[in-house]
N, C-alpha and C positions, 0 to 999 in steps of 0.2 A: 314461491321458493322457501325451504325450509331449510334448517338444518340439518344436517345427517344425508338427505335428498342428494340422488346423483344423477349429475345433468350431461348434456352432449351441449359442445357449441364451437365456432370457431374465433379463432384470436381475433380481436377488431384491431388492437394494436397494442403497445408493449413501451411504458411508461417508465421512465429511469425513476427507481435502480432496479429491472428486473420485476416489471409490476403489469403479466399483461391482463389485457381487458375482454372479458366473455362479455356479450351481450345476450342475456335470456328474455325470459317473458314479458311482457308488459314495460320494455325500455330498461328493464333490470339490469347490475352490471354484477359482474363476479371477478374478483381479482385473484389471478392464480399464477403462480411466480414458476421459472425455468421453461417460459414457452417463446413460439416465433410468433411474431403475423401473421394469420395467414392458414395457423394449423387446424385444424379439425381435432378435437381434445374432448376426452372425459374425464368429469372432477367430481369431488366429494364435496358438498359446501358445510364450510366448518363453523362459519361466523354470518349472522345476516342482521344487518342495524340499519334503518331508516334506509330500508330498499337498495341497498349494497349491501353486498357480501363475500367474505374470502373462503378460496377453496382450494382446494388439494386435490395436483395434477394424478389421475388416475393410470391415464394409458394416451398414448398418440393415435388417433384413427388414421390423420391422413398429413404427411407431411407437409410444409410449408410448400409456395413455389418454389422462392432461392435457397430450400435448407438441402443442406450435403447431403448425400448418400450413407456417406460413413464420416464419425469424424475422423481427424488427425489423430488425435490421443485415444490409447484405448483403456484409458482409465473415466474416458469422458464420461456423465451421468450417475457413477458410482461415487466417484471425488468429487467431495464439494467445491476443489479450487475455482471451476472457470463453469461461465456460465454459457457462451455461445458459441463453442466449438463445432458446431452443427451449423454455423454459417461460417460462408466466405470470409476473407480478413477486409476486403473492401465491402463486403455488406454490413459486416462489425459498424466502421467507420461510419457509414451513410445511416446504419439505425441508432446511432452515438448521436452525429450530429443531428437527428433530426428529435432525438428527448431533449438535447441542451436546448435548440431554438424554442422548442416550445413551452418550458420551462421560462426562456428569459423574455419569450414574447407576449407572455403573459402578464410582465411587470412594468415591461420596457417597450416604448411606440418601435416596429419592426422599422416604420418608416425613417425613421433618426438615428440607428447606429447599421455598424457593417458588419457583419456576420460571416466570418472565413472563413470556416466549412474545420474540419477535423484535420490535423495533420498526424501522420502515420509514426506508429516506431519504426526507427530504424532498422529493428530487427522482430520477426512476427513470433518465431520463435529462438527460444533458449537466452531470452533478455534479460532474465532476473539476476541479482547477483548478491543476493540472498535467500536463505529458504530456512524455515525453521520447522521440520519434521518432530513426528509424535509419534513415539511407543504407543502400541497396544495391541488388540489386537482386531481383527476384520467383524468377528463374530464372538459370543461369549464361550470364552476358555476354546479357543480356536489358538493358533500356532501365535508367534511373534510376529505384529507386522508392526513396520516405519515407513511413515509416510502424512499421509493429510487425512482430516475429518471426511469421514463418510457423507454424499450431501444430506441433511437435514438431520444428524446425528451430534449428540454432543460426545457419546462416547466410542461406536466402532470407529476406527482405524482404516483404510486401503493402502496401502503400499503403493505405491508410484514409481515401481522400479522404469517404467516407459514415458514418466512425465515429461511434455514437450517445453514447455514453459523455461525450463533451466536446459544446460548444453550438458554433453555426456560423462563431464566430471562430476559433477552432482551423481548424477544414478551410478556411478561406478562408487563414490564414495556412501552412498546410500546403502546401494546391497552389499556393501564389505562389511558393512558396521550392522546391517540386520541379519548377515550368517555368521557373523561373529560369537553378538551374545546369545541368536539361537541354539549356537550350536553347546555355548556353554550354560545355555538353559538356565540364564538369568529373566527374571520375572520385569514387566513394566510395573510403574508406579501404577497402583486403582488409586483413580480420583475419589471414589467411594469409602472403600476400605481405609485408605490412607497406607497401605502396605504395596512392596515392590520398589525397583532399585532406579529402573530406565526410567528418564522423562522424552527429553528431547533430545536433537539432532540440529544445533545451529550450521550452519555451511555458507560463509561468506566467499566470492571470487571476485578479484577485480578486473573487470573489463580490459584496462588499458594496460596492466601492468601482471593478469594472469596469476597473481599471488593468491593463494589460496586460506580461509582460516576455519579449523574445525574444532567445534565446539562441543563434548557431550555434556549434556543436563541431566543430573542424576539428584536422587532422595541422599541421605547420610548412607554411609557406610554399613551403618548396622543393618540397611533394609538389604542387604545382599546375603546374610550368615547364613541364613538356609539353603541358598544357591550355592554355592562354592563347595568345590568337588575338591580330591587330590590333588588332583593338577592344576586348580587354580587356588592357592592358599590365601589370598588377600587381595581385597582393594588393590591395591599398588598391582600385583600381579595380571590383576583382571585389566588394569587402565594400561599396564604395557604392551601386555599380547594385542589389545586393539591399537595402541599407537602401531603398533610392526607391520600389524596388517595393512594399516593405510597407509604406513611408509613406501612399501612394495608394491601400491599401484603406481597404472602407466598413466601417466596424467598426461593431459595438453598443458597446463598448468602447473605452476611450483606451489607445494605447499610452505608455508608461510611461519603455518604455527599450528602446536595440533591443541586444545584445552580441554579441562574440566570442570565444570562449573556446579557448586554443591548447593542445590534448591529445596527446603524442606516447606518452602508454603504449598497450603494448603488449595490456593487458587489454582487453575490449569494454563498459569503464562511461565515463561522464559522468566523468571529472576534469579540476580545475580547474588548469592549469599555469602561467595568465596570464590574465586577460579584462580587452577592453580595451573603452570605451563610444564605440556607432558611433554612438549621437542617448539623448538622454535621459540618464537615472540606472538606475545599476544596481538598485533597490529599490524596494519600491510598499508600501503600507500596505493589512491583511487587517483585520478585525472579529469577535470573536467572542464572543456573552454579553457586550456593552457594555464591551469589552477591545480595544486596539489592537496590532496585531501587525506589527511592519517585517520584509519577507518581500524574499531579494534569492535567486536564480537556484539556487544550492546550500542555502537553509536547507529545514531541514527544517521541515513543516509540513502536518499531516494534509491530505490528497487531494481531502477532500469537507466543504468549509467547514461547508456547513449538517448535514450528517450529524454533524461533528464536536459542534455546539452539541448536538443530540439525548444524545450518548453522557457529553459532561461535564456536561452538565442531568441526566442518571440519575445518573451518579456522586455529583452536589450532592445531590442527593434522596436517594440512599439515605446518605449521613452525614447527613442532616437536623436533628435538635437537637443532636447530637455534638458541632458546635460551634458556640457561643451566639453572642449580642452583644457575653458579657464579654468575647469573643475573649482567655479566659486559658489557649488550648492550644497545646503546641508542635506542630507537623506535620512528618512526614516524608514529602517528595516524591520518592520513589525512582527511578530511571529517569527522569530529568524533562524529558527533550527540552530543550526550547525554554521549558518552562516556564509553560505554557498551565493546568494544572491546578493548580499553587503558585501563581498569580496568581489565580486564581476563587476561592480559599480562603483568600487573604492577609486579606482584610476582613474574617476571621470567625476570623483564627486571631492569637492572641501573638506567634509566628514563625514561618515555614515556610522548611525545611530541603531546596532539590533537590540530587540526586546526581547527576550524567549525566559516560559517560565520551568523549562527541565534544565536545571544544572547542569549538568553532566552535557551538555547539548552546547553551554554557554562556555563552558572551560574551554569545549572542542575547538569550537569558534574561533577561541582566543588563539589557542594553538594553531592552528591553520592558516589563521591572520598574519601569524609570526612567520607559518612553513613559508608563505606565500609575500614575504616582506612586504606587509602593508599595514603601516604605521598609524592612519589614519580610522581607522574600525575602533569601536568602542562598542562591546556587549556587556548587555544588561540583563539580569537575572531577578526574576518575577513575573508577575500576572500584567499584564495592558494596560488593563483597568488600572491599576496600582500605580505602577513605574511612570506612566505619563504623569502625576500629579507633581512627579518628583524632579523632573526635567524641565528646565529654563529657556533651554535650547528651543527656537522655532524651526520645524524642520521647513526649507523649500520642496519638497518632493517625498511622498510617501507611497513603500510597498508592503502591500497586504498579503500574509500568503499564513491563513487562519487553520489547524486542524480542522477537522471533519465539519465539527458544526457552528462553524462562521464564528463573528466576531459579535460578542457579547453588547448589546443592547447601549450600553453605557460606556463601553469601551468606544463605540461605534461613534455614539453622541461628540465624546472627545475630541474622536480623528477628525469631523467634519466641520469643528469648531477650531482647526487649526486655517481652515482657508486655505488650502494648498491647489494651487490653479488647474493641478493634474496627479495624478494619483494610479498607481496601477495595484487589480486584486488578482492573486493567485487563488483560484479554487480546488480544490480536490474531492466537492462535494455541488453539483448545481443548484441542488434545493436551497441548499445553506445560501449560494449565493445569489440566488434570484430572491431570498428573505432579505438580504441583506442590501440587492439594489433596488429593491423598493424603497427605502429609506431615503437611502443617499440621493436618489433622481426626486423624491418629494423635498429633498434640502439643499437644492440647488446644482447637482450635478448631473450632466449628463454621460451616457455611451458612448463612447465613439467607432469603438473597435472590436473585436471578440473572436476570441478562435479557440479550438479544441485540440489538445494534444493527447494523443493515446499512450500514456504511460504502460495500461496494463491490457495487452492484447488477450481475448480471448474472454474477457471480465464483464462485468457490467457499468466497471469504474471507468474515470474521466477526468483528465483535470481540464480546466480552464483558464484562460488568462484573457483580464479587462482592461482598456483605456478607459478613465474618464477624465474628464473634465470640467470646470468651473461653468455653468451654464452662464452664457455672453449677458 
């Protein structure tokens, strides 16, 4: 096996996140990413180190057994959004749950905890209730497109006027705002160049309450002066004709608030430099487990409203009598966002303690705490690692629910050294946390529980949620 070399093989299997496995010559492996079980595949091998190597999927020769006929979405393949729309939504689930197990049964004896299988979103499509589309366009100096990263592209564009993932306000408010500035032949920002006016397209919806928030992310004003015709004389005139337009669609939904948000970095993310309000208010109110949530353009706040209820209802359940009526336990809300899960457990708990180190995350908190008259919450603003040094307080009961890549080495050492009899972790990454329970079962804790919730159908993602325990 060389580099450059192009091989035939079929998938042995397909490794979270999106890692499947060619088996070649002499017990050789090839890892080549966007494939099923099962396929018959030709790849280009890119990388080859101590007898593994990674390759780049060429062509399908022969479909899997369970892969579709056709997908759902007919953006599938060309859009990097979703990686397994070419299976079933219950074969999704069964090949989710069977990379988590084997991931945690690699750290943890199968024989000692319980392993509850995947549990589904609520809805398979149009769950999302955010999306943050990008100017540019499909191919070089090709038309205006919005929409999502080309898959394995940092710079074409596809347009997703038929994305399944979001409901039909999305792509109504999509292609208003992409024949908009095509037609007035307004330029995208080049990440390159650094010239051009468009960046993004935020679009927030709220599930429970159908409020709508739209955001456009533009460079300064001056990147427009060569764009502007007669009839559009300025900025101001340019950001009205597009509020008008998305005033005059027929929505399922109320728009809420329409925005402008002025981004001159140089990086290719959503920041917020200034946003100013073109109709409405910047914020709309979200629902969750009988909790009110004030959600404005940049807060964070889980993707998949009803998915989300599913994953903090398992979490509720698995503390179950942990904490009573007499609500006489401290809690530690570790990593706490926005504060969604210290708020479901304040009614049952003495005090709950969040830590989260994005500001703006912790103000929310605070606010929400208030929307939600719950007196008891106290967020804290900083790193883990940090803020525990600063804390007197013992918590009775701790929840982990870490970013991507788990809970920091030293951070970790702390929480275990608090003794707490039970403990539950929120994943959104399994590698992260099958690293991270290897630790904890070498320092006295065991498994109890584990289950999968499918936040993001059609993905390669997963979140998780764990019981442990104080080993007897």
């Amino acid at each position: 096996m060389k580099k450059g070399q192009v091989l035939q093989g079929t998938v042995a299997y397909v490794d979270f996140p999106n890692k499947g496995v060619v088996k070649v010559e002499e017990g050789k492996q090839v890892i080549v990413k966007n494939v099923l079980p099962g396929q018959e595949i030709s790849f280009s091998v890119n990388k080859v180190r101590k007898g593994k190597g990674e390759g780049r999927l060429l062509e399908v020769l022969k479909k899997a057994p369970n892969e579709l006929p056709e997908a759902p979405c007919p953006h599938f393949g060309i859009c990097g959004g979703c990686t397994y729309q070419n299976l079933s939504y219950e074969d999704q689930l069964v090949l989710k749950g069977q990379q988590v197990k084997k991931l945690m049964d690699a750290v943890v004896d199968p024989e000692t905890y319980s392993f509850e299988g995947v549990k589904a979103s609520p809805n398979e499509f149009g769950f999302r209730n955010k999306m943050e589309f990008t100017f540019g366009d499909e191919y070089k100096d090709g038309p205006l497109a919005l929409g999502m990263h080309k898959r394995g592209s940092f710079y074409d564009i596809v347009s997703v006027t038929d994305c399944k993932i979001v409901d039909e306000d999305y792509r109504k408010i999509l292609s208003c705002v992409q024949q908009y500035f095509a037609e007035k032949k307004i330029s995208y920002y080049h990440r390159m160049r650094h010239t051009g006016y468009l960046r993004h397209l935020l679009v927030r919806k709220a599930v429970k309450t159908k409020e709508i928030l739209i955001d456009l992310v533009t460079a300064g004003a001056e990147h427009i002066l060569d764009g502007l015709t007669e009839a559009v004389s300025s900025e101001k005139d340019l950001l009205t004709g597009m509020k008008d337009a998305l005033c005059k669609l027929d929505l399922d939904g109320s728009i809420a608030g329409i925005l402008h948000t002025k981004n001159d970095s140089v990086a290719d993310v959503v920041k917020d430099e200034g946003t100013e309000i073109l109709y409405g208010k910047d914020y709309f109110y979200e629902e969750l487990l009988g909790l009110r949530f004030r959600i404005t353009p940049f807060s964070f706040f889980q993707t998949n409203s009803l998915g989300a209820e599913v994953l903090y209802q398992t979490a509720r359940d698995y503390i179950g009598d942990t904490l009573t009526e007499k609500a006489d336990k401290v809690v530690f809300d570790l990593y706490s966002g926005t504060g969604t899960i210290a708020q479901m457990l304040a009614p049952a708990a003495k005090r709950v303690v969040g830590v989260e180190i994005v500001e703006e995350a912790v103000e929310a908190a605070k606010e929400n705490a208030a929307l939600n008259g719950l007196e008891n919450c106290e967020f804290l603003a900083g790193d883990v690692l940090k803020v525990l040094d600063d804390i007197t307080e013992k918590p009775d009961f701790i929840v982990l629910d870490p970013p991507r890549d788990g809970i920091h080495p030293k951070a970790l050492e702390k929480i275990i050294r608090y003794g707490v009899d039970r403990m539950i972790y929120i994943s959104c990454k399994p590698t992260s946390l099958a690293r991270d329970l290897e630790v904890l079962t070498a320092r006295g804790y065991q498994v109890e529980r584990m289950c999968c919730v499918d936040m993001f159908p059609w993905s390669g993602n997963i979140e998780t949620v764990c019981l442990l325990s104080k080993k007897p």
